[in-house]
C-alpha positions as CSV (number, residue, x, y, z in Angstrom):
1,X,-162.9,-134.2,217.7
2,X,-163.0,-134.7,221.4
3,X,-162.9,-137.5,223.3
4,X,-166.4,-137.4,224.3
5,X,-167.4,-137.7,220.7
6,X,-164.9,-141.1,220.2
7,X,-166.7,-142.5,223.5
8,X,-170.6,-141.7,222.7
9,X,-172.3,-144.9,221.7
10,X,-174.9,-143.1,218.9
11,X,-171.6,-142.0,217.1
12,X,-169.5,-145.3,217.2
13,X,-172.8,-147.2,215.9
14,X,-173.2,-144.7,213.2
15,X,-169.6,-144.1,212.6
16,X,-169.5,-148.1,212.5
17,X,-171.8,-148.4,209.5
18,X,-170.4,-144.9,207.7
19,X,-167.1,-146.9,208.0
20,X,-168.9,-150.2,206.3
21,X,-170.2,-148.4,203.5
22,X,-166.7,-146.4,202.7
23,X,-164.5,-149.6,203.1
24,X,-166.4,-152.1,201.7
25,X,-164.7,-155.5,201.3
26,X,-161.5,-154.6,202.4
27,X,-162.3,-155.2,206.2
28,X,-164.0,-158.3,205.2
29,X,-161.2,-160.0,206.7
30,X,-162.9,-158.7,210.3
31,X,-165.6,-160.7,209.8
32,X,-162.9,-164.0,210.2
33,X,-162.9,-162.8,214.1
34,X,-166.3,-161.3,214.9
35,X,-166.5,-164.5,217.2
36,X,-164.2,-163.5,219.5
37,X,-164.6,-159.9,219.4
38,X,-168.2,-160.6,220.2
39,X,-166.8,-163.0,223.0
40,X,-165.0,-159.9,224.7
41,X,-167.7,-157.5,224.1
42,X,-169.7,-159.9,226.0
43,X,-167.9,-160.6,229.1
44,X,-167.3,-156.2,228.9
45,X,-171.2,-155.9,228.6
46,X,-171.6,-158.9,231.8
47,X,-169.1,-157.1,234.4
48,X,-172.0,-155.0,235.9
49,X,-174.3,-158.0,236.0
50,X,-174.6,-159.8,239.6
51,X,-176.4,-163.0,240.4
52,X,-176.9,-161.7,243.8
53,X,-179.6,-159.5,242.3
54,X,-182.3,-162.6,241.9
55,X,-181.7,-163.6,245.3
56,X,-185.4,-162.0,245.8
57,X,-187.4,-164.2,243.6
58,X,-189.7,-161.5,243.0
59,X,-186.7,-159.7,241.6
60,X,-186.8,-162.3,239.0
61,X,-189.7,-163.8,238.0
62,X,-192.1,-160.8,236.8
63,X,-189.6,-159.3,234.7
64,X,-188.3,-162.4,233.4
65,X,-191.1,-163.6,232.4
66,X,-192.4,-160.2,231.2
67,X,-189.1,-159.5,228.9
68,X,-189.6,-163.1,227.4
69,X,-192.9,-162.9,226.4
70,X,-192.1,-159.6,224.9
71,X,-188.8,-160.1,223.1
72,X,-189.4,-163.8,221.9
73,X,-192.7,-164.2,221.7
74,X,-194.4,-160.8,220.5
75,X,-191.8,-159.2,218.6
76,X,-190.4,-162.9,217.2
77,X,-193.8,-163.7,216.1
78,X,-194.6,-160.4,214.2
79,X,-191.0,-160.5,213.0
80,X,-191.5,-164.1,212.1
81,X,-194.6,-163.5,209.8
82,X,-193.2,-160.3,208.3
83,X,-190.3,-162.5,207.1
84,X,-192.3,-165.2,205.7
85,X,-194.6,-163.2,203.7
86,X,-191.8,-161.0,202.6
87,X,-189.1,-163.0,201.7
88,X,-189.8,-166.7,202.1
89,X,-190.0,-168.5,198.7
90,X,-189.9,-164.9,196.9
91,X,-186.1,-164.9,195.8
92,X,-184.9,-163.8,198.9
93,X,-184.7,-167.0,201.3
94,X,-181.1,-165.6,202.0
95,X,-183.2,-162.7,204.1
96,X,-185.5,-165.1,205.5
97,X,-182.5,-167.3,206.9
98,X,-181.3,-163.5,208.3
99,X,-184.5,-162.6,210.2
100,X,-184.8,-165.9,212.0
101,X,-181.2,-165.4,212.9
102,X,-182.4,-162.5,214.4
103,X,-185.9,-163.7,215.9
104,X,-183.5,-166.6,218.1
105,X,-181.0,-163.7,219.1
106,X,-181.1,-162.5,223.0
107,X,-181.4,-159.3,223.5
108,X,-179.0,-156.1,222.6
109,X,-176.7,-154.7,225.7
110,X,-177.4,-151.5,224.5
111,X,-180.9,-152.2,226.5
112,X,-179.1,-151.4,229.8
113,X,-177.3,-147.9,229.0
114,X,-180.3,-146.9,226.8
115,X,-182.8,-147.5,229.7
116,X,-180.4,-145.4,232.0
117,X,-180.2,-142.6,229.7
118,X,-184.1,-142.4,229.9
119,X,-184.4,-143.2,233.8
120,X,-186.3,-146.4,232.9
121,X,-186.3,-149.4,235.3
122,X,-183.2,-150.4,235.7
123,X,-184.1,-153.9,237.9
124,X,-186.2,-154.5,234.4
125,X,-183.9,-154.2,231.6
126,X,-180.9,-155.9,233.7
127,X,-182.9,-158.8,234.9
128,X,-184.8,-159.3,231.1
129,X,-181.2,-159.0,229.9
130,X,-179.3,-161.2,231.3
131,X,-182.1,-163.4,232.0
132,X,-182.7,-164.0,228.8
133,X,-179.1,-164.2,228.0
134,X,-179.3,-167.8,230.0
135,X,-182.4,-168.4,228.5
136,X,-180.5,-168.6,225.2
137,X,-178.5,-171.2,225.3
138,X,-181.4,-173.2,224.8
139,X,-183.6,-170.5,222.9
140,X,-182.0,-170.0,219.9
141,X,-180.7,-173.1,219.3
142,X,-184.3,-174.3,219.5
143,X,-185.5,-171.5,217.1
144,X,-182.9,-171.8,214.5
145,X,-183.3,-175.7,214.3
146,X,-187.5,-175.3,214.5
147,X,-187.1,-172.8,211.4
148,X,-184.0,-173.6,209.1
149,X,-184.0,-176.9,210.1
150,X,-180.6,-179.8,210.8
151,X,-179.5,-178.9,206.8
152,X,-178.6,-175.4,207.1
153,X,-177.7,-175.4,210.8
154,X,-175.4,-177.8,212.4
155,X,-176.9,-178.6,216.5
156,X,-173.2,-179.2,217.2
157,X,-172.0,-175.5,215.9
158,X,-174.7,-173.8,217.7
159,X,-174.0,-175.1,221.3
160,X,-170.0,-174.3,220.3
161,X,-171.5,-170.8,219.0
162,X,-173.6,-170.3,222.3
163,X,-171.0,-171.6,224.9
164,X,-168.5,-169.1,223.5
165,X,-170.5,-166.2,223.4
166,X,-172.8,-166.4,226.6
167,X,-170.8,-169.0,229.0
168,X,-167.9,-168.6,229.0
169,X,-168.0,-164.2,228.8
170,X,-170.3,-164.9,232.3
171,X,-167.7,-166.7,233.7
172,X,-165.0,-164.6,233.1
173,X,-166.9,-161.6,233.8
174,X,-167.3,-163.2,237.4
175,X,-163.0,-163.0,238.1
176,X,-163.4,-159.6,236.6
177,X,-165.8,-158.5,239.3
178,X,-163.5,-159.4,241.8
179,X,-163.2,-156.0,244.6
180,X,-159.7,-155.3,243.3
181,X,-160.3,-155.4,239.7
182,X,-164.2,-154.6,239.4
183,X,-163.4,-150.6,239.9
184,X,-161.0,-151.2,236.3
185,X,-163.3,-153.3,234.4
186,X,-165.9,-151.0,235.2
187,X,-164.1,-148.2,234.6
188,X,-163.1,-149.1,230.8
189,X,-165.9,-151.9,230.0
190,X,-168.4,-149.4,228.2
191,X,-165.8,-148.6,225.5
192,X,-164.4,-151.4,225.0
193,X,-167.8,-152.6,224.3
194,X,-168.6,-149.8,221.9
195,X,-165.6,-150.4,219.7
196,X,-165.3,-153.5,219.9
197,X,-169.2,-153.4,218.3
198,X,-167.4,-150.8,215.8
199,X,-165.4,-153.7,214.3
200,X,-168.2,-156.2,214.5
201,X,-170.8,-154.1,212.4
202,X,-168.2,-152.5,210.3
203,X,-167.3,-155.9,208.4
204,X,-170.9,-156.8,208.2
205,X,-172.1,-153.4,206.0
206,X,-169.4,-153.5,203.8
207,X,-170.0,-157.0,203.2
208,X,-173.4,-155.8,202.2
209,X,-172.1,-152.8,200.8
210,X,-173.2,-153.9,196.8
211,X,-176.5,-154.8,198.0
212,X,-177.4,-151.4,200.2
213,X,-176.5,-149.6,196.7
214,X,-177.3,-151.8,193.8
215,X,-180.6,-153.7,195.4
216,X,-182.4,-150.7,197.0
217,X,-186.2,-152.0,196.9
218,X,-184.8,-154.7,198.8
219,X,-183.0,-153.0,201.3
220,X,-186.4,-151.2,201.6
221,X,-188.5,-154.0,202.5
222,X,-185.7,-155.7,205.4
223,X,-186.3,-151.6,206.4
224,X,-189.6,-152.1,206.4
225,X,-189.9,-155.2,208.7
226,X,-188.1,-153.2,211.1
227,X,-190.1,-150.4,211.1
228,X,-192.8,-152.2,211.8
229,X,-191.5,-154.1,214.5
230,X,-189.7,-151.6,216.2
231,X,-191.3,-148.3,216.0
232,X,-194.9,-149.5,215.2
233,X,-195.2,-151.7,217.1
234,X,-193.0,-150.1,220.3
235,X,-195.9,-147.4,219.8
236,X,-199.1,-149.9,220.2
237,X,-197.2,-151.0,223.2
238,X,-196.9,-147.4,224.7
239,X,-200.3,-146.8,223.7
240,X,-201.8,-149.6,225.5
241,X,-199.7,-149.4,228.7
242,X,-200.0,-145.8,229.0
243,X,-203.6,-146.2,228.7
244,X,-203.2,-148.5,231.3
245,X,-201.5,-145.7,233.5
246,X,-198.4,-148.3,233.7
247,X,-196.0,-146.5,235.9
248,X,-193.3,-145.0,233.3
249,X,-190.2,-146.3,234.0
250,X,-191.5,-150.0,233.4
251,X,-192.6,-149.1,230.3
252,X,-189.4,-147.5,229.0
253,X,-187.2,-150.6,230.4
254,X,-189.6,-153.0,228.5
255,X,-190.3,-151.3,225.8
256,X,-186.0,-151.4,225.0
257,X,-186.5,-155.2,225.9
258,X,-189.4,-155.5,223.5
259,X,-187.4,-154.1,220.4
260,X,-183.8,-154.1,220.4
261,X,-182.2,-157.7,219.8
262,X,-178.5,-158.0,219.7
263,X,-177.5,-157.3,215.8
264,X,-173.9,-157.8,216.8
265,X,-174.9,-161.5,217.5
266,X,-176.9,-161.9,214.7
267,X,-174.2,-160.7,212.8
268,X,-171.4,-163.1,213.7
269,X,-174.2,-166.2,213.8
270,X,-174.9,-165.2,210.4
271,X,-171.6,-164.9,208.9
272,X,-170.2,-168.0,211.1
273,X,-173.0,-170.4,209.4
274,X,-173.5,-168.6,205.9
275,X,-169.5,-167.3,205.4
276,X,-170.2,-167.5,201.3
277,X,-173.5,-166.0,201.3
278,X,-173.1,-162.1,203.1
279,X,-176.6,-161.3,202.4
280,X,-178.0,-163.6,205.7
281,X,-176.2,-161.1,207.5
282,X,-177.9,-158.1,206.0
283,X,-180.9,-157.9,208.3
284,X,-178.5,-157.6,211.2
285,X,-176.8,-154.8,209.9
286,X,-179.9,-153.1,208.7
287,X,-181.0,-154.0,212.7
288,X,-177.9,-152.3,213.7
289,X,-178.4,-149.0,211.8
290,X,-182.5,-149.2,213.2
291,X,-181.2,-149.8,216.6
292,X,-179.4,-146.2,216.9
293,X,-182.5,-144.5,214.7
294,X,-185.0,-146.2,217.8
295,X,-182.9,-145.1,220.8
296,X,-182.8,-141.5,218.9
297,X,-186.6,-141.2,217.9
298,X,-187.8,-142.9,221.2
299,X,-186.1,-140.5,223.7
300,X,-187.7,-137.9,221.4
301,X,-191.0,-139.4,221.9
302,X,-190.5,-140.6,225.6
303,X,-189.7,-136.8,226.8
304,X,-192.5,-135.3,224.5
305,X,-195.7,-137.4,224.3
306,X,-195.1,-140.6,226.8
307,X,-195.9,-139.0,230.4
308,X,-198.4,-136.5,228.9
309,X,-200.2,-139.9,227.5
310,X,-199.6,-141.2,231.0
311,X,-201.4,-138.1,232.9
312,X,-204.2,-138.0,231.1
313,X,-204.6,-141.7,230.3
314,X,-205.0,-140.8,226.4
């Protein structure tokens, strides 16, 4: 197996969840960490990020405000709503607790390498990115405490949770991007990223490992929100903004912004708040196993159908 193949993000991600499913428990002990492993991934995913960037104002504001209305408000609504009628008061409040988890998450670095891969708009996805990174330190606190309320979530835990994992990374990140160790970081920042995912997801499947393979219908129906709020409704969006001749590279960038939320940070919220209940954590790795079937299917449909749809304005 070449190194190529070790470095390639699709097969960490799946190799990540293979790895879950084989191991099971016995990596459970992971899971005791995922805070700071998710700490370093973050200030690895920040490096590239510059404030100098929304020194233009229009740099800022229209994609911004674009990626919040699209990540938070569209797909958390529909996600939202999908969990309630699904799981709320059905047995399955665990799942429910899960998917709001999710819905307050910022979202997924993989936006930024996944709109480069399809030439997307690169000012976009960095700017709804990290944008919305600051926007979470008062987002999701907001959105767990609106939803699950001061019994299940302590206010005190969250701002801990948030200042370790989006603060302090950006701060550090900011020494790192210093001229005479920026080349380095740079360098060696996408893989460390990638595996240090590996060890985040891998502890969170084989957590759930019981449940993918003893509770299948439900499994299905977490699948099934996902689906729909991912693929279906990722395609409405194409639909209408190619109808709208919407130049193409805005719609890839905030399409990614749209649908992928940060599974790894769901993940490590989930098990930090619920450690003796596993299955809160089993919509984030679903997520994480959707996230790598998206980026796959989506290319597929970008390179085929999207600019054809574009030219002739359906």
């Amino acid at each position: 197996m070449s190194i190529k193949i070790l470095n390639n993000r699709d097969f960490v991600l799946t190799f990540s969840v293979v790895a879950g499913l084989i191991l099971g428990d016995s990596i459970e002990f992971l899971s005791e960490i995922s805070l700071y492993l998710l700490m370093f991934a973050m200030v690895a995913s920040t490096i590239n990020f510059s404030f100098k960037s929304w020194r233009n104002t229009s740099n800022l504001i229209k994609p911004l405000a674009g990626s919040l209305a699209l990540n938070y408000l569209l797909t958390g609504l529909v996600t939202v709503i999908l969990a309630w009628l699904f799981f709320l008061n059905t047995g399955h409040n665990s799942l429910w607790v899960g998917f709001i988890i999710i819905v307050a998450a910022p979202p997924g670095p993989a936006v930024v390498p996944f709109t480069t891969m399809l030439k997307g708009d690169i000012n976009y996805s960095t700017t709804g990115l990290f944008g919305l990174y600051i926007l979470a330190i008062v987002l999701t606190p907001s959105i767990m405490l609106a939803f699950l309320g001061t019994s299940l979530i302590s206010p005190l835990m969250i701002m801990q949770i948030m200042v370790q994992l989006i603060i302090i990374p950006l701060i550090i990140s900011r020494f790192l991007r210093h001229r005479k160790t920026l080349p380095y970081a740079q360098k060696s920042a996408g893989t460390v990223t990638k595996w240090l995912f590996f060890l985040i997801i891998a502890p969170i499947i084989g957590m759930n490992r019981d449940v993918f393979f003893q509770e299948p219908y439900m499994v299905l129906k977490v699948a099934a929100v996902f689906v729909i709020t991912m693929f279906l409704l990722a395609g409405a969006y194409n639909y209408v903004m190619a109808k709208n001749n919407t130049n193409k590279a805005l719609i890839i960038s905030s399409t990614f912004v749209m649908t992928i939320k940060s599974a790894a940070f769901a993940a490590v919220v989930s098990t930090r708040f619920f450690q003796d209940d596993p299955v809160v954590a089993m919509p984030a790795a679903v997520l994480s196993i959707f996230i790598i079937l998206f980026a796959i299917l989506y290319s597929l449909f970008v390179n085929k159908l999207l600019y054809k749809m574009i030219k002739k304005k359906i």
